[in-house]
N, C-alpha and C positions, 0 to 999 in steps of 0.2 A: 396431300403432297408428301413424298419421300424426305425424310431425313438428305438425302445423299442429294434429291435435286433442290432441296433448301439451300443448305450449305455451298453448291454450286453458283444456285443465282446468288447469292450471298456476297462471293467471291469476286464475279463479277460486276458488282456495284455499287461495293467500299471493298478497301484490302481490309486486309485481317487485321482488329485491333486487339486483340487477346495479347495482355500484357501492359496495356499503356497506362500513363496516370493523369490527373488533373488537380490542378490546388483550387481549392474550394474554400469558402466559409460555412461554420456549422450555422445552421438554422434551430435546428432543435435534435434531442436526446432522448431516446427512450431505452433505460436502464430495464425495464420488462423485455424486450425484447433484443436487447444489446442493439443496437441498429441506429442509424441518425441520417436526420434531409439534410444534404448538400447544396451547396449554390457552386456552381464553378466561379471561377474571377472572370472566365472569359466571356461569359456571357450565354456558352451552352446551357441547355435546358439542365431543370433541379434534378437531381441523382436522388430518387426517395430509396429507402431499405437499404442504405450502408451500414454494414456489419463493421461493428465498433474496432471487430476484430477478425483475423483472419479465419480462426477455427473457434467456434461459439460454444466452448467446452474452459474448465477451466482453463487457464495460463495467466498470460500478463494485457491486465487491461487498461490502457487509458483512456480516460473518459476526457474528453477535450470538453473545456467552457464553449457556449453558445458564442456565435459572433468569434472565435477565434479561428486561426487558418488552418487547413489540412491538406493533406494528399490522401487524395482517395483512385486507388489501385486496383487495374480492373482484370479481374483473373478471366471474364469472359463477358458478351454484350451486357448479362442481366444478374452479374455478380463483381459484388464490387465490396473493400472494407478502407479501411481509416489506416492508413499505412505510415501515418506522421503527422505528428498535434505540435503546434504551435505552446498551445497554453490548455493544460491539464486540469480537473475541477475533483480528480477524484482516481486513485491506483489501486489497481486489488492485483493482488497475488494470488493466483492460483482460487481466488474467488474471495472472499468476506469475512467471515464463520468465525475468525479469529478476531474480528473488530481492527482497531486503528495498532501502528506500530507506537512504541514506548517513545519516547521524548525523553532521551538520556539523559542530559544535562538534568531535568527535572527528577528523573530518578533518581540520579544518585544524590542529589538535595537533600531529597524525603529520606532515604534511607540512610545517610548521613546523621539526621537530625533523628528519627529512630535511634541509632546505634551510641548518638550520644548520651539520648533519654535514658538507654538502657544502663548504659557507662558509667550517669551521676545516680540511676538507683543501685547498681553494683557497689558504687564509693561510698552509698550511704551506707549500704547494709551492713557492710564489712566495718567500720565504724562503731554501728551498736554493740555497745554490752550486752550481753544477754544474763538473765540471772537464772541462777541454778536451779537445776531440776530438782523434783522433790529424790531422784536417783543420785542426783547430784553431780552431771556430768553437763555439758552444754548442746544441747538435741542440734541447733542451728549454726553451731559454730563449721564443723566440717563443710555444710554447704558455703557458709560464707565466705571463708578460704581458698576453697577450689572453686568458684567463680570467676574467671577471668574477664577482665573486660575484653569488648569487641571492638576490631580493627575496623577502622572505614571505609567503607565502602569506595573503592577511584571509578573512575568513568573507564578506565581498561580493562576492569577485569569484565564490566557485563556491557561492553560495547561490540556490536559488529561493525568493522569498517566498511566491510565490502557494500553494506546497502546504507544508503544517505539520505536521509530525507531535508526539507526543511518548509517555509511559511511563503513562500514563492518571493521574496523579495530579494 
């Protein structure tokens, strides 16, 4: 049978659904092949091989928790992706590679308490006598002078606003 008189009897008996969507619950996740089985709420048959996302290359992916709601969007009869999550288990940007984003708050903590450590060993050093060289001049005294202590680290100098994260609550 022709493409042209497929798509005829097609026409004939359902209209065109290219475009529509359905809210679903996930069923399950498969991160190998980005794709997840849907249950619709309404009681139509499971949606299996929804693509997590629109184009399976990298971009912006959410990976919706099992048992949470979705819209799943149907570009045609036997393609279809996750167009809208409820409740999220997992974001990649543009894919992985780089691991988890920083936790600023926590950042600047550590690097804070670095910058102190670094601070009371600059205060010691500069402190010490040093005793004379057998030249007779002081080898460590110049470095211990022009060491200046380090300024603290704020949560504005290495914060991005624009992207937010947090612990879902």
């Amino acid at each position: 049978m022709s493409k042209e008189l497929r798509d005829a009897l097609r026409s004939l008996v359902k209209p065109n659904n290219d475009g529509f969507s359905k809210v679903c619950t996930i069923d399950s996740v498969d991160l190998t092949t980005l794709t997840c089985y849907c249950m619709p709420l309404n009681g139509d048959a499971d949606i299996i091989n929804v693509r997590l996302m629109a184009n399976i290359n990298n971009g912006f992916l959410l990976v919706p928790e099992v048992e949470s709601i979705v819209v799943v969007s149907f570009l045609s009869d036997d393609s279809a992706y996750v167009s809208l999550v409820s409740k999220v288990s997992e974001i990649q940007l543009n894919g992985k590679n780089f691991d988890g984003l920083v936790k600023v708050q926590e950042l600047t903590d550590k690097l804070n308490a670095l910058e102190n450590k670094v601070n009371d060993l600059i205060t010691a050093c500069q402190s010490q006598v040093v005793t004379l060289a057998p030249s007779g001049t002081f080898p460590l005294a110049s470095f211990f002078t022009s060491v200046t202590p380090l300024t603290p680290t704020q949560q504005t100098d290495i914060e991005n606003i624009t992207v937010k994260q947090g612990d879902g609550s």
